[in-house]
N, C-alpha and C positions, 0 to 999 in steps of 0.2 A: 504325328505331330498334333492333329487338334486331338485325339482322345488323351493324349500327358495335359494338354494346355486347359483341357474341359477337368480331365482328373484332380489337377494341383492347381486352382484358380483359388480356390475357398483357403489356401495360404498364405495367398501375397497381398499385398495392401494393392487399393485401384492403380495406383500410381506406376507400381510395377508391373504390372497384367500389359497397360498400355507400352511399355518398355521391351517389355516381352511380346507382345503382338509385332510391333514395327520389327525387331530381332527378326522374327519368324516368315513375316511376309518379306521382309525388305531382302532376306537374306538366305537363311534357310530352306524354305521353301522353293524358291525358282533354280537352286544349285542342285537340291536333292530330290523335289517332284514328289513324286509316288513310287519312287524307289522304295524296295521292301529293308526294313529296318534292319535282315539276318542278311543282306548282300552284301551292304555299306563295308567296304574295311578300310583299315591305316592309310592306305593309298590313296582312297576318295577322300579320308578326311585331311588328308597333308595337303593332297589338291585343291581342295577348297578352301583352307586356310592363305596357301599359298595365292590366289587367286584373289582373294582377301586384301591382302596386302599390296593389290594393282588398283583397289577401287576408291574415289574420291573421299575425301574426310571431308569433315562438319568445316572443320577450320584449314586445315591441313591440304596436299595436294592429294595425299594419301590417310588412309583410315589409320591411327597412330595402336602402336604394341597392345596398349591398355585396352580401348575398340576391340581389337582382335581375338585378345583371351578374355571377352565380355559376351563376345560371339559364339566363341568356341566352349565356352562355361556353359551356355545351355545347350549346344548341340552333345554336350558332353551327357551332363542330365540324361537327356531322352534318349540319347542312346545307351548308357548305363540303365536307367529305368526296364530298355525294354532288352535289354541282355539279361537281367533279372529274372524279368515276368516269362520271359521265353527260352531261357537257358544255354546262351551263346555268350560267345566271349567280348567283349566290349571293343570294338576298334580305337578308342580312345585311352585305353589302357596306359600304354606308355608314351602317348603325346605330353610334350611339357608343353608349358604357357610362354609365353615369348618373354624373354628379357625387357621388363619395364624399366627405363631409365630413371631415378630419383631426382625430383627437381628439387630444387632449394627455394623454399619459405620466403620470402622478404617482407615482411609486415611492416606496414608504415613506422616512422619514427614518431614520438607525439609531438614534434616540431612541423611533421608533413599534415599528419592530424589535424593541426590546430590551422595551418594556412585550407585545409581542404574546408575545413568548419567556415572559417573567413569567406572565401569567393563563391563558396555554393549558393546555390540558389535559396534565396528564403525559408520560403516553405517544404525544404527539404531537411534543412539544416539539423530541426531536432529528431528526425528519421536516424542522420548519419551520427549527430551524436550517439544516439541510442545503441544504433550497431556499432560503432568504434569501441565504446567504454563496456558491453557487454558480451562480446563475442558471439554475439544469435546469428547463425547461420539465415540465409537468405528467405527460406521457406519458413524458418520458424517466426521471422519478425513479420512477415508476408501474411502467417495465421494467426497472427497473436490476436488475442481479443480482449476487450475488457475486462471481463470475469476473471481473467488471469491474472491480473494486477492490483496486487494488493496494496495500497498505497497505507495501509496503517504498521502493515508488518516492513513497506519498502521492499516488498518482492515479484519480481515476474516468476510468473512458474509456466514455464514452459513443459507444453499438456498435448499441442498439435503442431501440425505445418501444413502450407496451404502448396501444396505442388501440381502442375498440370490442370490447373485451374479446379482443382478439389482442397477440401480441408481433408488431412490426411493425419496416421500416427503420427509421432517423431520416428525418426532414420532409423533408432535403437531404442532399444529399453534405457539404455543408457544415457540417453538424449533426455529425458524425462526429469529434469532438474527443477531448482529453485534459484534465481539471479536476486545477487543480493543488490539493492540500485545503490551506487552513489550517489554525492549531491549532484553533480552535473547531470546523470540520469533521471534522477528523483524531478529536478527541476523543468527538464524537458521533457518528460513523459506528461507532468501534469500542465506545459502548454498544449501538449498535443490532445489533451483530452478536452481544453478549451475549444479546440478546431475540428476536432471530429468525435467527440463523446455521444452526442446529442447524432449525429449523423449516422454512423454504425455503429455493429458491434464488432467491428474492426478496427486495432488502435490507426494502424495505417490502411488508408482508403481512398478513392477516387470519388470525382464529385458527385458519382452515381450512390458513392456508398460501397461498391463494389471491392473486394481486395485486390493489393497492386497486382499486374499484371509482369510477372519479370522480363520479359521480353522487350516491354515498352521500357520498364524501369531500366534496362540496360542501353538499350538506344538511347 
């Protein structure tokens, strides 16, 4: 496990190293030890999935489907890796991933929008504006910085995202866009540059300057 995790470090952005450590230690590791990689088979890993499935979630009482084949994805990895590099069969071969249930969407109505904009708190208001009318994911509006906003063309160009208290890629290559502002965006961006331009180079920030912390922002 740490010679894969030391091998394939220099591929994943910070943000997933740290995702993949907690995996490893929280999980991984205390189930399978220093068990040799050519022992492990389909049995051990159904057991420890199954076993899986009896341990507390974040929210939950239990770790939900999605946790489980998030778990079982990199036990998969390293064990595939080292069925490769040592010429043995993969116990993970014909394990499926557990049945993820599809939730249903419900995205605000712009009647819900509009009373959220109303009773929020002040100096939140043009944050929430900004996320409602342009769809920036949590981390991306978290890293947005000045430089990225172009107020003569009216574009955010989303460039980074601030996750696990680092500025980080965006999620994808795909993520890598240009938001064209409307006027209610156009209008609250350039209050909020009134309120923190001169403070960071963070559009949203803490009285330190520092970028929102999500954690706090969700409490």
């Amino acid at each position: 496990v740490t010679t894969w995790l030391a091998e394939h470090k220099v591929e994943w952005r910070r943000s997933h190293i740290k995702v993949l450590e907690s995996t490893l230690e929280g999980h991984l590791q205390p189930y399978f030890g220093d068990k040799p990689v050519g022992t492990i088979t389909k049995s051990d890993v159904l057991t420890f999935r199954s076993k899986l499935a009896d341990k507390p979630g974040r929210i939950g009482d239990k770790l939900s489907a999605k946790r489980i084949n998030n778990v079982m994805a990199v036990l998969r990895q390293i064990l595939d890796d080292a069925a490769d590099r040592h010429n043995f069969v993969t116990p993970c071969a014909k394990v499926k991933p557990l049945k993820v249930r599809k939730s249903d969407v419900q995205p605000f109505s712009l009647d819900q929008v509009q009373n959220l904009l109303v009773v929020v708190r002040a100096d939140w208001r043009d944050y929430f504006t900004i996320r409602f009318f342009t769809g920036m994911r949590t981390g991306e509006a978290h890293g947005l910085k000045w430089k990225y906003v172009d107020f003569e063309r009216r574009i955010i160009l989303i460039r980074e995202t601030f996750v696990l208290g680092e500025d980080e890629y965006t999620k994808t290559d795909s993520s890598q866009r240009d938001i064209q502002m409307s006027q209610p965006v156009f209008d609250a961006i350039k209050r909020q540059q009134e309120a923190t331009g001169k403070l960071s180079e963070y559009v949203f920030c803490n009285r330190e300057g520092h970028p929102i912390d999500n954690k706090n922002f969700s409490d």
